[in-house]
N, C-alpha and C positions, 0 to 999 in steps of 0.2 A: 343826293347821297343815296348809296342804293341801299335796300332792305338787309338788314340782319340777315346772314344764312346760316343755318343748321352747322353746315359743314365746310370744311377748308378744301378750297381745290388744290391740287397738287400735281405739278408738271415733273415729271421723270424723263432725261433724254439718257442716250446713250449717244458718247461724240467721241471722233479721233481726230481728223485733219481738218474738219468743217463745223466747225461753231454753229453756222448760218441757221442749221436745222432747227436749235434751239427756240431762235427767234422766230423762223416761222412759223413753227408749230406753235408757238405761243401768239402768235398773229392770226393766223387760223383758229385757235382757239379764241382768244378774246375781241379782235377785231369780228372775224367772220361768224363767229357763232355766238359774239354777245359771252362769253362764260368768265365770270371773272376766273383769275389766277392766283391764288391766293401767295405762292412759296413754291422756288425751283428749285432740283435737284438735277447733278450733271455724274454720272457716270464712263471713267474715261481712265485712260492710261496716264503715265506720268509724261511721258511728250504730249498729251491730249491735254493735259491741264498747263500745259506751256504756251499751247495754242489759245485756250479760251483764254488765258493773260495777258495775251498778244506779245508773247516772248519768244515764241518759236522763231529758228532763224532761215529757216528754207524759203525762198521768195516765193511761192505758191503761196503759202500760209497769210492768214489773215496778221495784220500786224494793233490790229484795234482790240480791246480787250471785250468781252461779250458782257461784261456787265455796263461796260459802255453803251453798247449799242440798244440792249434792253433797254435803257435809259432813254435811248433817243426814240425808241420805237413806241414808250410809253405816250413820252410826250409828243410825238409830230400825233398819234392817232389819239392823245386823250382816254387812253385807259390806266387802270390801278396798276402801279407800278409793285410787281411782285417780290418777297424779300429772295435777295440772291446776294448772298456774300462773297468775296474771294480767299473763301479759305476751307479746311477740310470737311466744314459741316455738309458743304451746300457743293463741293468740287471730291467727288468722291474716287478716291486712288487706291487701285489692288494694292496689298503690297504682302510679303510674304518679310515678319518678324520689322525690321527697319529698311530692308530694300523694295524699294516701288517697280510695278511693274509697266515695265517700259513699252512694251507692246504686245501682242497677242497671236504666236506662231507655236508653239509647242504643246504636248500635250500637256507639261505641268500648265503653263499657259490660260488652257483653257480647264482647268480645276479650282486654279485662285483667282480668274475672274469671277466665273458662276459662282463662289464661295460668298466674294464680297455682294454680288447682288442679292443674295439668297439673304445674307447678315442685312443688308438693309432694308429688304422690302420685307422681312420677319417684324422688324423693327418697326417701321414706318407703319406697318396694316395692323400693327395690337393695338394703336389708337383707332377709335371707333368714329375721332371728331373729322376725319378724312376721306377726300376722294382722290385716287388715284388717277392721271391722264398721262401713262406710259408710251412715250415714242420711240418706235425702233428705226427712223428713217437713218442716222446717223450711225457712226463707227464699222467696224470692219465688218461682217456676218457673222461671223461667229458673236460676237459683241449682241448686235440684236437678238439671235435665237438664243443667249444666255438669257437676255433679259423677258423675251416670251414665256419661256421654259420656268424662269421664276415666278414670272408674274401666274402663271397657272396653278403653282402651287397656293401661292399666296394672296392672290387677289378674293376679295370680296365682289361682291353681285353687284356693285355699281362702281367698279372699278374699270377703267377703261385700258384699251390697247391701240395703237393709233400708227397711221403712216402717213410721212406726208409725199405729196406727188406735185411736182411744175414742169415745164419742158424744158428740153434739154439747153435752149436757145437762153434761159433764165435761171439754172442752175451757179450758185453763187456766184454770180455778178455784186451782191449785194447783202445785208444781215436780215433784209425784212423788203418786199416790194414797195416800188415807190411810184411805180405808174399803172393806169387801169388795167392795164394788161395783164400785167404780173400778175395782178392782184386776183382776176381771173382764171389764170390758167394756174396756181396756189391750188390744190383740195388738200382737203382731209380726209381719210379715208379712217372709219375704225373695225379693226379688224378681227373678228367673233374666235374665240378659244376656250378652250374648257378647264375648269374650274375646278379645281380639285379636292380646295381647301376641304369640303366638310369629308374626306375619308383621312384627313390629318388626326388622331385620337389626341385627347387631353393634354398627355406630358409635352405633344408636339406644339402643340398652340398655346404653350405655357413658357416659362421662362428658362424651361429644360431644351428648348426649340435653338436656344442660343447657342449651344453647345455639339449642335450636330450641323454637316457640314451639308454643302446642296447634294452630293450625289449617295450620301447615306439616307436624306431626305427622299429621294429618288427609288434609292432602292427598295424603302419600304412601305411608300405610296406604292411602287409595284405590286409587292407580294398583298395589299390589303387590296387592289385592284383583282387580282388571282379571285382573293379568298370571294369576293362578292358576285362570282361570274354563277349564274345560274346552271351552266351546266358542269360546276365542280360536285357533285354529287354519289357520296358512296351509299350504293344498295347491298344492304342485311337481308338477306335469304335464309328467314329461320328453317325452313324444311331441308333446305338444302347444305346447309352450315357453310355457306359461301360468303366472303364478301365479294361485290362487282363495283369496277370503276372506269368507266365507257365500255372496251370491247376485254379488257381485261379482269379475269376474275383468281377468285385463290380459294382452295376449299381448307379450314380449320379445321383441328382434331376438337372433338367434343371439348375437351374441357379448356382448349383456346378460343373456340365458341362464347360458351358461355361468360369465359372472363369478361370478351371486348363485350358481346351483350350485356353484363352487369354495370360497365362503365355507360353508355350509354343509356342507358336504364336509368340511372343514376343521374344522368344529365337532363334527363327529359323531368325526372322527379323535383331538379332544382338543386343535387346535389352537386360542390363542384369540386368538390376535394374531398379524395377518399386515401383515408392513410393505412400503413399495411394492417395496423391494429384492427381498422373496418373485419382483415379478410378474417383476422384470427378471432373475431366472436361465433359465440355459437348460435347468435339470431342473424347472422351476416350468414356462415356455412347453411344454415336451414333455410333461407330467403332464396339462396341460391341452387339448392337443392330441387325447392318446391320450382323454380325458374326452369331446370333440366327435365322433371316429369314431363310440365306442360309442352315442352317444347320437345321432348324425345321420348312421347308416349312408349314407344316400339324397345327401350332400351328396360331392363331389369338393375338398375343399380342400387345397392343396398346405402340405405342414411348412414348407417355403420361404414362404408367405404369410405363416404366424405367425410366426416367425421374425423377420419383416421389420417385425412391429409394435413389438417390443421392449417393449412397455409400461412408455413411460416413463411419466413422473410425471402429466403434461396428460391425455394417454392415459387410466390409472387413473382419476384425480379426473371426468373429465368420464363414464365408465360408470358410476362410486359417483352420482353427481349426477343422471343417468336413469332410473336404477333405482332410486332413494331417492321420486324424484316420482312413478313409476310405481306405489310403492307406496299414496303416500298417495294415490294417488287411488282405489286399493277398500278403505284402512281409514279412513274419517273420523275415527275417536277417534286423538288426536295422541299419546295413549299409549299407546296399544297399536301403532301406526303406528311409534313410534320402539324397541319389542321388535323389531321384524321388517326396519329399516332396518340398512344395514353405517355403522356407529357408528365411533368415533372416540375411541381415546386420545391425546391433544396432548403431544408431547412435541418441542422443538424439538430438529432433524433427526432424531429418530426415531420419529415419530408410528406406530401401528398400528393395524388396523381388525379389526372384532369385527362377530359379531349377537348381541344380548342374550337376546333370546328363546332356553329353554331347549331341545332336540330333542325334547321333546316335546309342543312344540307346531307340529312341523312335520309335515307327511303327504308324504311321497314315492310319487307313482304312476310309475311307472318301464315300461318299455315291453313291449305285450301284457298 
């Protein structure tokens, strides 16, 4: 009897007309590499779960059902016979509301494929008691680089990605080798990709992950890919009342200067909502004040001026509104563009404003 393990292994295929893969990669695995297999999962069309039944009617197709062959392949080699049902637990079917999807040619096609693998391996990777042994040798291309593409998201560090390889001379003849040869000319190959999980934030690797679909998943592992790239970075040129963002710069009027400097300022203090009320105190107008001397020694402006602004509400909104356009006009990418804008929690009547981008992505050149 072998030893208690920590964790459950877990075989993932992706299959359409060829069962066979299933088996051998689970032959390669547990024959050839000794790993038990704890529990199989089959990802596949609705004529691909016809085939693993051995109900498909095209005489190409295997006519033996794969939980059959598992069986046999268990016992001729004396390994742990892994649980694999015939049903939708363990025979996983696109479908879109009650219609299954039949094959995989269309762009909708390939949205509710990647949907359902995204739904499962979200599922399957929140338990911790698991190892995943993902194979892409089966179903059409697209089928496998859905299922890579998921598993990037979703896979933890000891989660595997896997392809199997034989010659062409032994390409299903069979659900599993049965002579030395085969059995030889069988590899596994596992194949290295990256990992994406830890720039998923919280709500995504919670139970709010179930609710978004693989290519909104996609999109915004993008934009936090953006935001983490070292050279996203905007330079404050207090001397010069610039900001710069690679070869583009924009020069602000004094007192759009000082606003985005005050928010930033503010950021770096730890402060990260400042509501319009901040602007309209008079230890807020005088901080800000004392911020324009230091920084525009050369200018004579009277306390009694600012004072006189009051920064009400119209005020506020229409320098947040100048200095938001002023931005995007030197960062063209609208995501990265809105890291670096003073942003907006909506709260009625108490709305506050923030810059998203973390301090270090900002360069302060500061005077002399």
């Amino acid at each position: 009897m072998s030893a208690k393990r920590d964790k459950k292994n877990i075989l993932v295929c992706v299959s359409g007309l060829t069962p066979q893969i299933v088996t051998e990669t689970l032959f390669c695995l547990a024959v050839k590499e000794k790993k038990e297999i704890d529990e199989i999962y089959v990802l596949t069309t609705k004529r691909g779960r016809d085939v693993i039944l051995g109900k498909d009617s095209h005489p190409a197709t295997p006519k033996t059902p794969l939980k059959k062959e598992i069986d046999k392949l268990c016992q001729q080699y004396k390994i742990k016979k892994p649980l694999f049902a015939e049903n939708d637990k363990h025979i996983i079917v696109a479908r879109e509301e009650s219609i299954e999807l039949s094959d995989i040619r269309s762009d909708k096609d390939n949205i509710l494929f990647p949907n359902k693998i995204s739904e499962f391996l979200r599922k399957i990777t929140s338990k911790p008691d698991n190892t995943l042994y993902c194979s892409i040798t089966g179903g059409r291309k697209s089928m496998s680089v859905h299922l890579a593409n998921g598993l990037s998201l979703f896979a933890r560090e000891d989660d595997k990605l896997l392809h199997v390889l034989t010659k062409e001379e032994h390409e299903f003849k069979g659900f599993f080798p049965q002579t030395k040869e085969e059995i030889n000319d069988l590899e596994l190959s596992e194949i290295p990709f990256v990992r994406l999980r830890p720039f998923l934030p919280a709500e995504f690797k919670g139970k709010n992950i179930l609710k978004s679909n693989f290519d909104e998943i996609v999109n915004y592992t993008q934009k936090q890919l953006k935001a983490l790239s070292p050279f996203n970075k905007l330079i404050i040129d207090v001397g010069k009342r610039e900001l710069r963002y690679g070869n583009e710069r924009i020069l602000l009027q004094p007192m759009e200067f000082l606003f985005y400097y005050y928010f930033v300022d503010c950021k770096e203090r730890g402060e990260e909502n400042i509501s319009i009320q901040n602007f309209q105190s008079d230890e807020t107008i005088q901080r800000m004040f004392e911020h324009f001397k230091e920084l525009f020694p050369s200018r004579q402006i009277e306390r009694k001026q600012w004072n006189s602004k009051k920064f009400d509400q119209n005020y506020f909104l229409q320098r947040r509104s100048k200095i938001n356009n002023k931005i995007e006009k030197i960062i063209d990418d609208e995501d990265i563009a809105d890291l670096f804008k003073i942003s907006v929690n909506r709260k009625w009547g108490s709305s506050t404003y923030f810059i998203r981008a973390d301090m270090s992505k900002f360069k302060i050149i500061n005077f002399g």
